[in-house]
MARROSE-49409 format. One record per residue: residue in three letters; x, y, z of N, C-alpha, C in turn. Coordinates in steps of 0.1 Angstrom, whole numbers. Each point is the difference from the previous one (the first is absolute). Layout:
MARROSE-49409
NODE   doza      nu      nv      nw     cau     cav     caw      cu      cv      cw
NODE    ALA       X       Y       Z       X       Y       Z       X       Y       Z
...
end
This chain:
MARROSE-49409
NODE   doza      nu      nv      nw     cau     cav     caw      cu      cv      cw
NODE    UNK    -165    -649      45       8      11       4       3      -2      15
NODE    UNK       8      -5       5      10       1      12      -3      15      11
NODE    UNK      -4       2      10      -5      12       9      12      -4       9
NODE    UNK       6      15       5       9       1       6      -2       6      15
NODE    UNK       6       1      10       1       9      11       3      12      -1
NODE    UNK      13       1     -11       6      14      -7     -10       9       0
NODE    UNK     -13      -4      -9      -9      10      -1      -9       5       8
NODE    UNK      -1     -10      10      -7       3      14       8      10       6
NODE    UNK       9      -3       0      17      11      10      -5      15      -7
NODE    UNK       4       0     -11      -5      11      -9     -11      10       4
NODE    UNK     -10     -11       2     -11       9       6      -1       6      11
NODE    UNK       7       2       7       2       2      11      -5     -10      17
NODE    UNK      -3     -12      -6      -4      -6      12      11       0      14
NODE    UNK      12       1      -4       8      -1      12       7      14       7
NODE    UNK      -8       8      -6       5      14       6       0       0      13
NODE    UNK      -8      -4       5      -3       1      14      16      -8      10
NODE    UNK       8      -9      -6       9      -8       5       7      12       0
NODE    UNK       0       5      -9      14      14       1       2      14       9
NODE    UNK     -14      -1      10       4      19       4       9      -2      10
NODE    UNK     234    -205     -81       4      15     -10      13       1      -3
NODE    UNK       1      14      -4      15      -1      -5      10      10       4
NODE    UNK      17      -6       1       4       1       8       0       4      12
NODE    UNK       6       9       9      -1      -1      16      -9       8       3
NODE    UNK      -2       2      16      -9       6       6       8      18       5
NODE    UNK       8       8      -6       2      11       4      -5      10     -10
NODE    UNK      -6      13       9      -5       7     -12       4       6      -7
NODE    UNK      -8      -2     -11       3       2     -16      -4      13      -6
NODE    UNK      -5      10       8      -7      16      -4     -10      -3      -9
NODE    UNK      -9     -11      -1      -7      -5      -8      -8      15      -4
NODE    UNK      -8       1      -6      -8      17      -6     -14      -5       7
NODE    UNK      -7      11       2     -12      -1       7      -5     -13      -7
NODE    UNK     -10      -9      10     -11      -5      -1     -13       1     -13
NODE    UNK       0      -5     -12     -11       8      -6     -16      -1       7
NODE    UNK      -8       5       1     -16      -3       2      -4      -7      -5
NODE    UNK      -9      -9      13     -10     -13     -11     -11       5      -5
NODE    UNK      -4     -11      -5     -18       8      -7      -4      -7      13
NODE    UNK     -14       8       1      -7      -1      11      -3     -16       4
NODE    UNK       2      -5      10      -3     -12      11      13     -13      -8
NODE    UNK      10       4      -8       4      -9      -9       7      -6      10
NODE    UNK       5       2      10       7      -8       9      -2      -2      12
NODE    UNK      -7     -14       7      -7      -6       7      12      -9      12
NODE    UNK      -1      -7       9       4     -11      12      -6      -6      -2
NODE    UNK       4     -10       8      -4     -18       2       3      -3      17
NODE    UNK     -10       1       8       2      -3      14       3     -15       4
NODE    UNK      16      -1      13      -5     -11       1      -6      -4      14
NODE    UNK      -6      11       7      -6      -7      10     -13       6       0
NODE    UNK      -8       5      11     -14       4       0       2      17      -3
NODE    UNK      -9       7      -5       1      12      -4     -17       7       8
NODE    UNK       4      11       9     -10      13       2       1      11       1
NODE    UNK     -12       8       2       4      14      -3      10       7       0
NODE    UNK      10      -1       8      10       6       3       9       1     -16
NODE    UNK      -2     -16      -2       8      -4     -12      -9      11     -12
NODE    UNK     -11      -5      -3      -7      11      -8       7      13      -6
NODE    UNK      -6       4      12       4      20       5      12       0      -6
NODE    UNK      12      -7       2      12      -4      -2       7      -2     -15
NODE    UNK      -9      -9      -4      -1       3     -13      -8       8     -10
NODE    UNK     -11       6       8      -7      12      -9      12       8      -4
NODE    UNK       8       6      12       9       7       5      14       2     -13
NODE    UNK       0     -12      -1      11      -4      -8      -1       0     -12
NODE    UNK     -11       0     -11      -6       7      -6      -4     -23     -11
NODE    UNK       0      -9      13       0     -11      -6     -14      -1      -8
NODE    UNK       3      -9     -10     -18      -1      -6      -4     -11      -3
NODE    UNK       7     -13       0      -1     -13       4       2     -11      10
NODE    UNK      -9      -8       6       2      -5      11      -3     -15      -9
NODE    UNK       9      -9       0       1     -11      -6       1      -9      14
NODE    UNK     -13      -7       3      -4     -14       6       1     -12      -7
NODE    UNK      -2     -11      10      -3     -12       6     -13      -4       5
NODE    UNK      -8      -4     -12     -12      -5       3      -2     -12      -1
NODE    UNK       2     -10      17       2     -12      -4     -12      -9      -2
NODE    UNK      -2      -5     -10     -18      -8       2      -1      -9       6
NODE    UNK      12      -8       9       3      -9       9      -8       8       7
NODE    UNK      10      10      12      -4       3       7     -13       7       5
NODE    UNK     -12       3     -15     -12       9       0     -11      -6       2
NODE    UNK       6     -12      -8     -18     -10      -3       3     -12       8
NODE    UNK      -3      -1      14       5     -13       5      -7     -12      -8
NODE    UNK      -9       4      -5     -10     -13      -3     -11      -3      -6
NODE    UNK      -6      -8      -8      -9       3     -10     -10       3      -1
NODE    UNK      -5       5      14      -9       3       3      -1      15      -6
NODE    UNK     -13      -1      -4      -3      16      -9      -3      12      11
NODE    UNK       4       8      -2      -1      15       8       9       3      11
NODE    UNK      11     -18      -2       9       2      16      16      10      -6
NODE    UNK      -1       3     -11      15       8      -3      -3      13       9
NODE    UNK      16       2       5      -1      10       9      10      10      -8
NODE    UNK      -5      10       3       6      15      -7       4       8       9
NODE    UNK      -2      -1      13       5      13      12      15       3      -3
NODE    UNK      10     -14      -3      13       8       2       3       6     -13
NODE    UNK      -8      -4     -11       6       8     -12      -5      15      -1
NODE    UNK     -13       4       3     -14       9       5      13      10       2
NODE    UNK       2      -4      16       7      15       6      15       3     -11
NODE    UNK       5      -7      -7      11       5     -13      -3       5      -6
NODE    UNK     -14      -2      -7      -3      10     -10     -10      14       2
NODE    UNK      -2      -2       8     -10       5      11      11      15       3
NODE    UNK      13      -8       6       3       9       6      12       9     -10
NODE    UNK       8      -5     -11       3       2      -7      -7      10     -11
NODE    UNK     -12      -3       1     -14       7      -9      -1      15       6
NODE    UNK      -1       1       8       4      11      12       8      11       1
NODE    UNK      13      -9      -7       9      11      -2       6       4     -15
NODE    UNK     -10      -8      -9      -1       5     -13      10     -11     -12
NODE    UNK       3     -16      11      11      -7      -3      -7     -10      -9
NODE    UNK       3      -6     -10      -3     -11      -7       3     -12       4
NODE    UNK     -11     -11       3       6     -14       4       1     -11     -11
NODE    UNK      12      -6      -5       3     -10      -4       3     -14      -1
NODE    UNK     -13      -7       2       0     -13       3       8      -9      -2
NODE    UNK       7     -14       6       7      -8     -11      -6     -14      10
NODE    UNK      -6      -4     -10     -11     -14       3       5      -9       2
NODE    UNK      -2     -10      13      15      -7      -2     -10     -12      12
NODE    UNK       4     -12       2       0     -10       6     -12     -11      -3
NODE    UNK       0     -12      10     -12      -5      -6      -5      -8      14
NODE    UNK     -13       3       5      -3      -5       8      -3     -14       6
NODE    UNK       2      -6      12       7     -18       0     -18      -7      -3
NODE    UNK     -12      11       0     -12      -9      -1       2      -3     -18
NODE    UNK       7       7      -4       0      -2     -18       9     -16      -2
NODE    UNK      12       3       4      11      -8       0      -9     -14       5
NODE    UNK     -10       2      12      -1     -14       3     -13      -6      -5
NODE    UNK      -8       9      -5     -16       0      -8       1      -2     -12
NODE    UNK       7      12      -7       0      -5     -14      13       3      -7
NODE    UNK       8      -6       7      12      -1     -12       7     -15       8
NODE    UNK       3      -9     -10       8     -11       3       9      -1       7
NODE    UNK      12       9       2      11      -2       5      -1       0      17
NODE    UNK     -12       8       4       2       5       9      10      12      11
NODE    UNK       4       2      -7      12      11       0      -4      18       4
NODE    UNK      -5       3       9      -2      15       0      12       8      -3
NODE    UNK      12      -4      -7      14       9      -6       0       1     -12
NODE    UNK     -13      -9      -2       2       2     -21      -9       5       0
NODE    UNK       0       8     -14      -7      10      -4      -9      -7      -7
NODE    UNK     -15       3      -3     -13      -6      -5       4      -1     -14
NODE    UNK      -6     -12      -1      -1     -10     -12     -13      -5      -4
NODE    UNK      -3      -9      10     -12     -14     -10     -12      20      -7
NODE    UNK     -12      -8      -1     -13      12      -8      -4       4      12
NODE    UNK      -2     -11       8      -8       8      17       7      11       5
NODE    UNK      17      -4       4       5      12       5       1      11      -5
NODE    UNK       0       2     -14       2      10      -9     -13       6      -1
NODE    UNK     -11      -2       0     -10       3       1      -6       9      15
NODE    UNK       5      -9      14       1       6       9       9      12       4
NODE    UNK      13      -3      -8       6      14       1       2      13     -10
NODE    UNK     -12      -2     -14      -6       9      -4     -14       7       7
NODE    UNK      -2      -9       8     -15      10      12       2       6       8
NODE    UNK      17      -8       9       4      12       5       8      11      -2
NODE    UNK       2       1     -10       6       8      -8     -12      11      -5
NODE    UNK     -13      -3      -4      -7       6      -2      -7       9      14
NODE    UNK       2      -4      13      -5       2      12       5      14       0
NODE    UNK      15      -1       1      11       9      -4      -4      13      -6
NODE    UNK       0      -2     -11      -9      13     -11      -8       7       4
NODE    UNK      -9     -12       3     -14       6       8      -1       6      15
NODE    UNK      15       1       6       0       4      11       5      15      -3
NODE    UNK       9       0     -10      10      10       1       3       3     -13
NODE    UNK      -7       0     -12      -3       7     -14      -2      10      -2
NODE    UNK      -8       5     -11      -2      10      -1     -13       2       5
NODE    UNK     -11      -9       1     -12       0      11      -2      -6       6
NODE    UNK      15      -3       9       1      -8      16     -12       5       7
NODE    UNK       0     -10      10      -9      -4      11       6      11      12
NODE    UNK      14       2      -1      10       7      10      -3      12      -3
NODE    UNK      -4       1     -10      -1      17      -2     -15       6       2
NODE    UNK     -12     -11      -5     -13       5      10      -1      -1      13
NODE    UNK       9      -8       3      -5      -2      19      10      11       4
NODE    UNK      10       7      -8       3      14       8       2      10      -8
NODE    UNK     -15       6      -2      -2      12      -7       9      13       5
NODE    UNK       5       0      15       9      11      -1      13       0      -8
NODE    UNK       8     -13      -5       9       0      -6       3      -2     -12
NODE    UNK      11      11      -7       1       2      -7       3      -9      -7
NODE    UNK      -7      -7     -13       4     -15       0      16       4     -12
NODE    UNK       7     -11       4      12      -2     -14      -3     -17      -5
NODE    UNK     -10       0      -4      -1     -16      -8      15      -9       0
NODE    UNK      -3     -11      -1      12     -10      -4       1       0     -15
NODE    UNK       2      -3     -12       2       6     -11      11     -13      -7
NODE    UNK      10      -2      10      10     -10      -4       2     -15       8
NODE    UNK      -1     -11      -5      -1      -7       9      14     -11      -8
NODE    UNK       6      -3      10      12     -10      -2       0     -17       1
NODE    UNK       1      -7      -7      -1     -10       0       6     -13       2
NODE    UNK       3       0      12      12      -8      11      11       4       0
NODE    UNK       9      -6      -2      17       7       9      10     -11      -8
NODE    UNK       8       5      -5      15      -9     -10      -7      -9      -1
NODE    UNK      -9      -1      -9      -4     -17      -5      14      -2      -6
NODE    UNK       7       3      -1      11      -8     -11      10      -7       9
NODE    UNK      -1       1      12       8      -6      15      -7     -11       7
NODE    UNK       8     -10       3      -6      -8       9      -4       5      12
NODE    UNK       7      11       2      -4       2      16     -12       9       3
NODE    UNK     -10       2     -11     -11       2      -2      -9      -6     -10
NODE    UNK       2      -5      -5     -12     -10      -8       8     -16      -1
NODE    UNK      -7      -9       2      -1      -8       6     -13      -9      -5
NODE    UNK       4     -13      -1      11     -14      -4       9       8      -4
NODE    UNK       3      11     -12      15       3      -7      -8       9      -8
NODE    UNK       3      12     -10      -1       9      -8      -1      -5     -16
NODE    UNK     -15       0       3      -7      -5     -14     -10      14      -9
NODE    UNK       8       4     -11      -6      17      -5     -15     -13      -2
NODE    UNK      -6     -11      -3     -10      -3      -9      -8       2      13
NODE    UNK      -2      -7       9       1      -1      12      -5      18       6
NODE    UNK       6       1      -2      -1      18       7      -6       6      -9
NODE    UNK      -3      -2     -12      -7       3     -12     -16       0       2
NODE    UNK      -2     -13       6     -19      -5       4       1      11      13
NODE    UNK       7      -1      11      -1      10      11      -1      17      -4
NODE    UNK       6       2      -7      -2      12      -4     -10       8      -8
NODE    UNK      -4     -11      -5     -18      -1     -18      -9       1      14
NODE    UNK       1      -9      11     -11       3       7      -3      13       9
NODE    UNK      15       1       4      -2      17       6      -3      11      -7
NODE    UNK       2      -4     -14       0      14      -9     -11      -1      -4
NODE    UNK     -11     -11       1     -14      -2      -7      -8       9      15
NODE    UNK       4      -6      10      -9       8      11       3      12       4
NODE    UNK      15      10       2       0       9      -1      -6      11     -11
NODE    UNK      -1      -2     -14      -3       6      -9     -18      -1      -5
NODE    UNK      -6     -15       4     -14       6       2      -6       8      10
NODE    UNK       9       9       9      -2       8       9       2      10      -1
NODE    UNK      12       7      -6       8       7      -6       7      -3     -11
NODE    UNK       0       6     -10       4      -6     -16       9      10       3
NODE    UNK       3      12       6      11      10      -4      14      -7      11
NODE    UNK      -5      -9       7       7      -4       7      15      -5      -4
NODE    UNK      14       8       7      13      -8      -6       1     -16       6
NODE    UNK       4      -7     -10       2     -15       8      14       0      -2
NODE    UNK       7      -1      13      16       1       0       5     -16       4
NODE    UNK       9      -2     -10       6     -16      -1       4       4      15
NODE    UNK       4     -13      12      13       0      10       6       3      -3
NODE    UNK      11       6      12      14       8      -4       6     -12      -4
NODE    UNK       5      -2     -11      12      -3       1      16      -6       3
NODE    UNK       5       0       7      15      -2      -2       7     -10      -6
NODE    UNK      12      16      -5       7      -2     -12       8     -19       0
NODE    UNK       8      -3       8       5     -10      -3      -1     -13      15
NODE    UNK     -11      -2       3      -3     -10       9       8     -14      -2
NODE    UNK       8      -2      13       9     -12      -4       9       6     -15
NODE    UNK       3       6       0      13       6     -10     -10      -1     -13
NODE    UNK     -12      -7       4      -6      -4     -19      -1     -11      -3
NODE    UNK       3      -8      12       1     -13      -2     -13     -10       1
NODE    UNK      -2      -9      -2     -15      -6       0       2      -5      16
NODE    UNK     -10       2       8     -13      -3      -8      -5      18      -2
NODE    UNK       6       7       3       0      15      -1       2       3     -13
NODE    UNK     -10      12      -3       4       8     -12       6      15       1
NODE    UNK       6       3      -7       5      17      -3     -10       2      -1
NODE    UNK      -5      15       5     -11       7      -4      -3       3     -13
NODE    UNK       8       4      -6      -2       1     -22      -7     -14      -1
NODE    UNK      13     -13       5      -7     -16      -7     -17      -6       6
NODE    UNK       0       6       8     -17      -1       4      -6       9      -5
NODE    UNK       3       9      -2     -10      12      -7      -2      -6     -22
NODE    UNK      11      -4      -1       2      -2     -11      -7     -15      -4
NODE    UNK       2      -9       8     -17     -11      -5     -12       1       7
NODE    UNK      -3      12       8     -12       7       3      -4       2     -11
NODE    UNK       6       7      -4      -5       8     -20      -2     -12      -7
NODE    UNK       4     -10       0       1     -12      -7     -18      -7      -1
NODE    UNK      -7       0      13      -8      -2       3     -10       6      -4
NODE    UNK     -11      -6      -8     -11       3      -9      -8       9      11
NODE    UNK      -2      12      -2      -8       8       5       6       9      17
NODE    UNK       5      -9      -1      13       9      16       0      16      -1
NODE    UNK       4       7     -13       6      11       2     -14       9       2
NODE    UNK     -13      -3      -6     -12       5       6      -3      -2      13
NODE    UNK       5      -5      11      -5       0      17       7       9       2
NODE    UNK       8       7      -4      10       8       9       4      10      -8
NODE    UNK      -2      15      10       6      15      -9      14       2       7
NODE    UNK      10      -5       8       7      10       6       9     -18       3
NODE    UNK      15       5      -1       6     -13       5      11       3      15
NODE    UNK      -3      -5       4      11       2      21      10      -7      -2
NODE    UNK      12       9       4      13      -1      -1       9       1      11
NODE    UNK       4      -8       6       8      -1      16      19       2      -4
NODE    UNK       5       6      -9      14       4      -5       6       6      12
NODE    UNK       1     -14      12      11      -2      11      15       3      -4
NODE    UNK       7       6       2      13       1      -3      10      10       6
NODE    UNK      10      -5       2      10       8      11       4      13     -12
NODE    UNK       2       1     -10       9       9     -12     -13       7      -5
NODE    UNK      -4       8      -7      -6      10     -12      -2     -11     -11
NODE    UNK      14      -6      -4      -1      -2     -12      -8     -14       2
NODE    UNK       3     -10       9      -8     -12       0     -13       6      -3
NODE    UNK      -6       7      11     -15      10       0      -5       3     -15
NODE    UNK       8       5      -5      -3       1     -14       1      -6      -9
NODE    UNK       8     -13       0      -2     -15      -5     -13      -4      -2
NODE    UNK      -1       1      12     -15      -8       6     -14       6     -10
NODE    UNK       0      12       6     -13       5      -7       1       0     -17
NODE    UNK      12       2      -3       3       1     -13      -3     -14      -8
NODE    UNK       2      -8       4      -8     -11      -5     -10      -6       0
NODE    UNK      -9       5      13     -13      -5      -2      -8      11     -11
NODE    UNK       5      12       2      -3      13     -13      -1     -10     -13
NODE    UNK      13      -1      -3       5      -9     -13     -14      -9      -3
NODE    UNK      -6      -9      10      -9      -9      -5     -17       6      -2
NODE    UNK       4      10       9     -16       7      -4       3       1     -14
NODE    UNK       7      10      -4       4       5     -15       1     -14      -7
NODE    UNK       5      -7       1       3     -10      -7     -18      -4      -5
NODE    UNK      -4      -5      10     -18      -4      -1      -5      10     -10
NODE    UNK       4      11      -1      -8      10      -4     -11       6       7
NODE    UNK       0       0      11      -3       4      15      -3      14       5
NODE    UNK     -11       6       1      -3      12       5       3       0      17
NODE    UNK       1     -17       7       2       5      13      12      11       5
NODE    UNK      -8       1      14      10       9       7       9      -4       8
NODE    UNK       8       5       9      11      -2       7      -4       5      15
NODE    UNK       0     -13       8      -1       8      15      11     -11      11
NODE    UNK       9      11       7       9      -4       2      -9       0      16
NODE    UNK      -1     -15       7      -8       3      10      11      -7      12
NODE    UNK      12      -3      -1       9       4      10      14      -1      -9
NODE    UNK       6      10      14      18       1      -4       3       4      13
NODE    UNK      13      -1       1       4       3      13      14      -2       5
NODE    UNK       6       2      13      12      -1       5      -1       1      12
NODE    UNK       8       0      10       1      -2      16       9       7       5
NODE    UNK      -3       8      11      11       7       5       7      -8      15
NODE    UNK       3     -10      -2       4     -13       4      13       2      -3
NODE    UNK      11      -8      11      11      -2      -8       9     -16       1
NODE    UNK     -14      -8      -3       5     -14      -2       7      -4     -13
NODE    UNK      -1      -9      -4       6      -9     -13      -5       3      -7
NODE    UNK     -14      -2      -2      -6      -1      -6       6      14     -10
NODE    UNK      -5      -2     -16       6      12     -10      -8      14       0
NODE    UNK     -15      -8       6     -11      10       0       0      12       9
NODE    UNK      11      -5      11       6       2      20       6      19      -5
NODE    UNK      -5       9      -6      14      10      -4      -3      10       9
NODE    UNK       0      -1      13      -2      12      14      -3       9      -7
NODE    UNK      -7      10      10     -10      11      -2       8      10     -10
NODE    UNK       9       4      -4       2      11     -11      -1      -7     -13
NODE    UNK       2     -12       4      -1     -11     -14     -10      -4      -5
NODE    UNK     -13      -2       9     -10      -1      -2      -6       8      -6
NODE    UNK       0      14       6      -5      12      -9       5       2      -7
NODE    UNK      14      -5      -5       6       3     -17      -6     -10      -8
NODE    UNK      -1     -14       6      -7      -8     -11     -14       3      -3
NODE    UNK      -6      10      10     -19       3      -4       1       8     -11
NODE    UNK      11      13       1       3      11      -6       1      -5     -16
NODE    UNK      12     -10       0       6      -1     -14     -16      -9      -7
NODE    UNK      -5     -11       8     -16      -8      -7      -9      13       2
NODE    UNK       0      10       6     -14      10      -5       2       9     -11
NODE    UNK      13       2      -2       5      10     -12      -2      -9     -14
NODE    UNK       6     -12       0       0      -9     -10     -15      -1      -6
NODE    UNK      -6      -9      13     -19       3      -2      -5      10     -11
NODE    UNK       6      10       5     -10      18      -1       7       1     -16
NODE    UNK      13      -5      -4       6       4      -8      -9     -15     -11
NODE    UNK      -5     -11       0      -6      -5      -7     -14      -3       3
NODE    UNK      -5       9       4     -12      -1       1      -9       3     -11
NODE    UNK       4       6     -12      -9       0     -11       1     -11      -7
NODE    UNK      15       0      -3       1      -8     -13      -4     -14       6
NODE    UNK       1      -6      13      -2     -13       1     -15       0       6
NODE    UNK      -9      11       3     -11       4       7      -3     -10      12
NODE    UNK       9       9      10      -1      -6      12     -11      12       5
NODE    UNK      -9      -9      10     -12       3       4       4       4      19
NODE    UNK      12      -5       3       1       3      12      11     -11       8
NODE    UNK       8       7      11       7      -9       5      -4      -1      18
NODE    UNK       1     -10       3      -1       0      18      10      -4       4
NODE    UNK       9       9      11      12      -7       7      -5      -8      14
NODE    UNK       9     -14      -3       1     -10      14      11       3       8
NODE    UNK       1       9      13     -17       0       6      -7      15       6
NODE    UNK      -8       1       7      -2       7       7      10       1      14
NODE    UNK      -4      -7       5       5       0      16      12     -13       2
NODE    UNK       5       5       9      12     -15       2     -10     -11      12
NODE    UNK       6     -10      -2      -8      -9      10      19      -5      12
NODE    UNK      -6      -2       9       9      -4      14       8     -14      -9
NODE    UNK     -10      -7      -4       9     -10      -2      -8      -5     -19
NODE    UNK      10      -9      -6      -3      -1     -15      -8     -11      -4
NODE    UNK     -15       4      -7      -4     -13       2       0      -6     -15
NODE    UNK      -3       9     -13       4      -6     -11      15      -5      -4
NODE    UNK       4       8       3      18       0      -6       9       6       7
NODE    UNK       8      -5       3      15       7       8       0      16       2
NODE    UNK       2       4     -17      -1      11       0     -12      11       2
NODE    UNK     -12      -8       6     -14      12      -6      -5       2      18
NODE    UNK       9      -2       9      -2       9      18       0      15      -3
NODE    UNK      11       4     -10       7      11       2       2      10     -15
NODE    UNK     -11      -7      -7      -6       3      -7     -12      14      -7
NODE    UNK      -1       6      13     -12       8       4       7      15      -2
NODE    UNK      -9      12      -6       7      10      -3      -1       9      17
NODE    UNK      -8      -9       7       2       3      16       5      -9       4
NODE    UNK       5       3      16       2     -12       9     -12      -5       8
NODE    UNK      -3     -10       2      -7      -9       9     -16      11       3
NODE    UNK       7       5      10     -10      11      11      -9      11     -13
NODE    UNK       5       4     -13      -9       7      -6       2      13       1
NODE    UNK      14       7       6      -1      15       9      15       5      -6
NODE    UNK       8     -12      -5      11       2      -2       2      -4     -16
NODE    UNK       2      14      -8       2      -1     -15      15      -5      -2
NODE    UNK       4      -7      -8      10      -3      -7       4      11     -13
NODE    UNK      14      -1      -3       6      10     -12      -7      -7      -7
NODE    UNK      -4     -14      -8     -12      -4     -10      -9       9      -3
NODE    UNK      -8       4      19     -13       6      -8       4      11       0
NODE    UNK      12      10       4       2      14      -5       4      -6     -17
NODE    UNK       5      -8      -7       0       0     -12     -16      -3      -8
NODE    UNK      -6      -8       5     -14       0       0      -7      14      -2
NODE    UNK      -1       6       6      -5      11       2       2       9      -7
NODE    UNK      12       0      -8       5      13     -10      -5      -5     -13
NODE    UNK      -3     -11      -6     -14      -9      -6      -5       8       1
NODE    UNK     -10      -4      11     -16       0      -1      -1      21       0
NODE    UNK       8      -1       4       0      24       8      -8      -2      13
NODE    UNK       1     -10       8      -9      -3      11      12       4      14
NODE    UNK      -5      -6      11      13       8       7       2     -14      13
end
């Protein structure tokens, strides 16, 4: 039986966070309906503190979806040297204001690449037994730091702990521009058996959430897969659909209806499997930018495209059992370091002080202000 966050939400753990298509002119759209509690979360792209917090207690946010790079944590194989200060104060301080943190496991450190994997490559993702084995321990570090009987939560008995609960497991494997030699589901299959063997003898209620996602990397073309066609000989693979309760879904798109393409088919292959997983949409987004780019639809546009993907969400949230969405991003950055369009990205500007119409659409969501 599959354990969900849903019923953690239910119980009240997140109370405390609470006290497209055609043009961009308005539409008299009808109120906003209400999420269920903490269902809609951000994705920062720069450093995040208290201020941010408060900010999003405020707002009534209940997910804080990170970047836990194991590159950058464990310089080296040396035992006891993984460092946890910068992740510590995220959940730490998120924990604080009653927010849930959302891991997404991702990188591979260059002592693995040059120790024990062949290629030498610190941009590909672990392969040979050694690396997979070393990044099932640190993965296990992980749990044990920030579980349900983290280390983070005895060493600070005044705070109110919010466990980690969901843990993500790397980022668009189905894209070159994140997994690496090229997008191999067999391949991502051994990486994923090992994270799911070490988070769950830790925590067995633990959700194990596939990588987001995205829907059509390189249009679908190899060495890229659609997110359905990677999901769909995932399933193929003897024993795959047991590592994982929850699948991540990145349904990029300028229109509703692409947006709904997207999720709609990775849906299709859960069902198809015969699949109790869930649905976690762990980015979407738009820019209130007014470049080329399609994603570019300036600030009233932007908050019409969050509007029209949060109503759609909220309106399939049973039948496809979506577990929760996070918008990319929080904050805008000065200048773009993923993509053209993700500077201007942020439901604030830069400084943190200055809301965008996004987050007044945001906010009639959550009932937060």
């Amino acid at each position: 039986m599959r354990t969900h966050w849903a019923a953690a939400m239910a119980c009240g753990i997140l109370l405390a966070a609470l006290s497209g298509c055609g043009g961009d002119e308005d539409t008299g759209a009808a109120p906003a309906p209400a999420a269920p509690p903490g269902f809609f979360g951000v994705v920062p792209q720069s450093a995040v503190g208290d201020e941010d917090f408060a900010r999003m207690a405020q707002g009534g946010i209940g997910t804080l979806r990170i970047v836990v790079s194991w590159g950058e944590l464990d310089p080296s194989p040396a035992p006891g040297d993984t460092s946890f200060a910068s992740v510590d104060g995220i959940v730490a301080g998120a924990a604080a204001h009653g927010i849930r943190v959302l891991p997404t496991i991702y990188g591979t450190p260059a002592w693995v690449s040059s120790e024990l994997e062949e290629n030498g490559d610190p941009s590909h993702a672990p392969q040979s037994k050694p690396a997979l084995e070393a990044w099932a321990e640190f993965i296990g570090e992980l749990v044990d730091r920030y579980g349900p009987d983290g280390s983070l939560w005895k060493e600070n008995p005044d705070l109110n702990p919010v466990p980690v609960h969901g843990w993500q497991i790397w980022n668009e494997q189905n894209s070159p521009t994140f997994y690496l030699p090229k997008p191999d589901p067999a391949a991502y299959a051994k990486l994923l058996d090992a994270a799911a063997g070490a988070i769950r003898d830790r925590d067995p209620a633990a959700d194990v959430i596939l990588g987001g996602m995205f829907g059509t990397p390189l249009s679908g073309k190899p060495p890229a897969y659609t997110a359905w066609e990677f999901l769909r000989r995932l399933y193929a693979i003897p024993g795959a659909r047991e590592d994982f309760d929850s699948v991540g879904v990145h349904p990029y798109a300028a229109h509703l209806e692409k947006i709904r393409e997207q999720v709609m088919l990775v849906h299709e292959e859960v069902e198809r499997a015969d699949d109790d997983a869930t649905l976690w949409i762990t980015e979407v987004g738009a820019s209130s930018g007014t470049g080329p780019n399609p994603l570019d639809r300036g600030p009233e546009g932007q908050a019409k495209a969050l509007d029209e993907a949060f109503r759609f969400f909220l309106s399939r949230r049973q039948e496809w059992r979506i577990e929760g969405v996070t918008w990319y991003s929080w904050r805008d950055l000065t200048q773009p370091v993923l993509c053209d369009w993700c500077a201007h990205s942020g439901l604030f500007e830069e400084s943190g002080l200055s809301p965008k119409p996004a987050w007044n659409a945001f906010v009639s969501f959550t009932r937060g202000s």
